[in-house]
N, C-alpha and C positions, 0 to 999 in steps of 0.2 A: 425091591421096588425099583422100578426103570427110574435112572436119574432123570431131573432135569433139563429140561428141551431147553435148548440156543436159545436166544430172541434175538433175530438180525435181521436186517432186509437183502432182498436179492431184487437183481435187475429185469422187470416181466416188461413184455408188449406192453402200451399202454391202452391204444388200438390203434384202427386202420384206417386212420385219415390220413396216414402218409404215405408215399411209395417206400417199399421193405429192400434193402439192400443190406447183404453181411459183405465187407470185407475183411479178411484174417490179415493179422500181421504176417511179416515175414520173420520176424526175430531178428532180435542184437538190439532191442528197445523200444522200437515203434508199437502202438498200440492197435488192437481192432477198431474200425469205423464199424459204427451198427447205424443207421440208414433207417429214419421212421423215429416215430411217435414211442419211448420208452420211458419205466416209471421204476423207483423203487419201493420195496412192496414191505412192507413186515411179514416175517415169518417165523415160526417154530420150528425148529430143527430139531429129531428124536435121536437119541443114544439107540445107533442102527444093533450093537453090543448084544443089548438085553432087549432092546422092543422087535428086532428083525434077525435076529440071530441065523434063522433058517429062510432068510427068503430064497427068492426063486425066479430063474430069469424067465421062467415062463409066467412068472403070477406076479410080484412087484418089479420084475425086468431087471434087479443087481442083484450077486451076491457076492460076499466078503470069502477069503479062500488062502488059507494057508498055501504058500509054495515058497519052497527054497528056489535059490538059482547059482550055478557054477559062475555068472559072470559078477566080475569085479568093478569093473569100469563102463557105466550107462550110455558114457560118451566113446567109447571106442566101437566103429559101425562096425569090426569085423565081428567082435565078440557078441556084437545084435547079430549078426547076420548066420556066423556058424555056430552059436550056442544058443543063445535066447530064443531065437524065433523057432528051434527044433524044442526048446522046453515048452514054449508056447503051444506049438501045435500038440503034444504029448498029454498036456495041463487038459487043452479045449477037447479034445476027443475023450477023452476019457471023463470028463465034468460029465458033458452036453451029450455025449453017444455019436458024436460025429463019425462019419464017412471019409472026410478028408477036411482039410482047412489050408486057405491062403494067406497068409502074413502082408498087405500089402501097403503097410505106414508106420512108422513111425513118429511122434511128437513129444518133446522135450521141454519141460518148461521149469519158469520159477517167479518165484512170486518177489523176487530179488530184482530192482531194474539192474544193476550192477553186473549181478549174474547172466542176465538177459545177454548186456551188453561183450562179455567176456565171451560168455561159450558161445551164442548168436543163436541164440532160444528163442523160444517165445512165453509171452505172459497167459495165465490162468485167462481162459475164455471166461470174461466176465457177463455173464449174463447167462438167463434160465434158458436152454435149449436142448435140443435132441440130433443128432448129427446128420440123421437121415430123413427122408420124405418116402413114402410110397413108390413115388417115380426114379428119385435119385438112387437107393438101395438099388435098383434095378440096373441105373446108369454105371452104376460103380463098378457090379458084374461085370458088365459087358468091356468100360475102361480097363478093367485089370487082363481083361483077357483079348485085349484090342488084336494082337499078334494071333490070335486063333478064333477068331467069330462062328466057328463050327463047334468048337467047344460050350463056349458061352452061349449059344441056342441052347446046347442039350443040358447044360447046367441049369438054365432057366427051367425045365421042366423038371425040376428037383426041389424040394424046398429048400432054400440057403438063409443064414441069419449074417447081421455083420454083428462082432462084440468087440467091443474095447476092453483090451484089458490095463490096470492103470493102479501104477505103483512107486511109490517111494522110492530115489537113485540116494537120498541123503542123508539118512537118517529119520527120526520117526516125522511126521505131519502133525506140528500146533497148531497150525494156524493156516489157512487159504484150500484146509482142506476139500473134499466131492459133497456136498450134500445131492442127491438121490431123490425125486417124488415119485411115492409108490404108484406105480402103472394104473392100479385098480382103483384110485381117489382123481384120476384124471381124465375128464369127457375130450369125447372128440373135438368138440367145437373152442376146448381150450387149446388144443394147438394151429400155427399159424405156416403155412410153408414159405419160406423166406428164402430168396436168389441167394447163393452165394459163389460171389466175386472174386477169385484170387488168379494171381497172374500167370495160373499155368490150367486152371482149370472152372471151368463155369461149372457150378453144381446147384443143388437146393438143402437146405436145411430146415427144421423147426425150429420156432418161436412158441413162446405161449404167454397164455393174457393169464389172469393171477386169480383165482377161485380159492376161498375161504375153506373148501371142502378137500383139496392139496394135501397131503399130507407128506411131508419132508424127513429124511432121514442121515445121518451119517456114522461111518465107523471112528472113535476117537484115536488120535494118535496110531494112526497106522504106522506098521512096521514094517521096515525091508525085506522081509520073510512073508508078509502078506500081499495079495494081489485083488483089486476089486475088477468084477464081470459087469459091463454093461451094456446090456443088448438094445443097440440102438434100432436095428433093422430084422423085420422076420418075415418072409414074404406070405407064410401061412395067415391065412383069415378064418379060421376056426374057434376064434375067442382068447387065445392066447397075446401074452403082450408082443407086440409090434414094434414099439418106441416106448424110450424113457429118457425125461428130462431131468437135467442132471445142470449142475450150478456149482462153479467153487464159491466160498462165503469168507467174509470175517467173523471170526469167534473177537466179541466185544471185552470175553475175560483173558485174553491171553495177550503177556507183554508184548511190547513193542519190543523186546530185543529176544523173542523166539527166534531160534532158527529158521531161514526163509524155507520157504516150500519147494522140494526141486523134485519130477517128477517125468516119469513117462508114458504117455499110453500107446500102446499096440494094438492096429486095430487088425482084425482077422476076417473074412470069406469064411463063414462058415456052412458045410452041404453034410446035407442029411441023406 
């Protein structure tokens, strides 16, 4: 029998009587400005384990994925750059059936301000969202491929996805873990496109307003050996998932002297 679902709240739109602005931190302790009308919500959280064990980034938009990795140190950029990001692209074409894939971020964080402080991270994106928008997926193409715009035309006429891949640098995840709402329990008219602000780059993200019909998910205590897929961006419109909104949470039963959350995700250009 599927254990018992969380009960915690998460951060939703509350609505749109305000103007919408996301600003990200920068890391080393400062927090996100979220800009607008927001609420916290209750929700049920599922043991993703046993109730989603097989999802599918085309139908609930995550899935959970065994992978080893040669690197050691999450915080040394060579060993992202010459090991990880070639396991990464290795992982994603062979999952997804991809053609090729671009590596084009990194994000480090923890649910430690301490930690924050030290390494110059940043904190757990508190609030319900989805990374991309319709138009920004698009922008981000074209961004990564600024140095070759004849490229990025002909990439546009391919289908591309963007996926985060997003995984434990610390040991296993108690606490500040991903919860996940499956793709196919979420209307369109629940997500919100919202500016997002940061000091090197204007983009758009989603928001979303909080619907009873949601249904939430997470993997418990992830391990260093496992790696969670979430496809934020798909530019196919054939019914397939597009966007998936994704939330870190507090779990209400676990101490206050868990190990803090420390965590990376890598986001990828994925073409088909």
């Amino acid at each position: 029998m599927p254990a018992d679902p969380i009960n915690t709240t998460l951060k939703f739109l509350a609505d749109l009587d305000e103007p919408l602005v996301y600003i990200p931190s920068r890391g080393g302790g400062d927090a996100t400005d979220h800009v607008g009308n927001f609420t916290m919500r209750e929700v049920s959280i599922h043991d993703g384990r046993r109730d989603k064990a097989s999802s599918s980034l085309d139908v609930e938009g995550f899935k959970l994925v065994s992978q080893t990795t040669a690197v050691d140190d999450f915080y040394d950029d060579v060993q992202l750059e010459q090991v990880y990001h070639e396991e990464v692209k290795t992982w994603l074409a062979e999952i997804m059936g991809a053609a090729r894939i671009e590596v084009f971020d990194d994000t480090r964080r923890s649910s430690s301000v301490n930690q924050q402080k030290l390494k110059n991270i940043r904190e757990p994106a508190e609030i319900v969202h989805n990374d991309y928008t319709a138009a920004s997926g698009v922008k981000r193409l074209r961004d990564h491929f600024a140095d070759s715009p004849d490229e990025a035309q002909e990439l546009l006429q391919r289908r591309f996805a963007i996926v985060n891949v997003w995984r434990s640098v610390a040991g296993p995840v108690y606490n500040h873990a991903l919860a996940m709402c499956d793709a196919t329990t979420v209307r369109a008219e629940d997500l919100v496109a919202v500016e997002r602000r940061a000091e090197d780059r204007i983009g758009e993200l989603q928001v979303a307003l909080h619907d009873p019909a949601q249904r939430w998910y997470y993997f418990p205590e992830m391990q260093m050996d496992e790696a969670l897929l979430i496809k934020t961006f798909d530019s196919e419109t054939d019914g397939r998932t597009r966007f998936t909104l994704h939330s870190p949470f507090t779990d209400p039963e676990v101490s206050v002297d868990a190990p803090p959350r420390e965590s990376i995700e890598t986001r990828c250009l994925v073409f088909f």
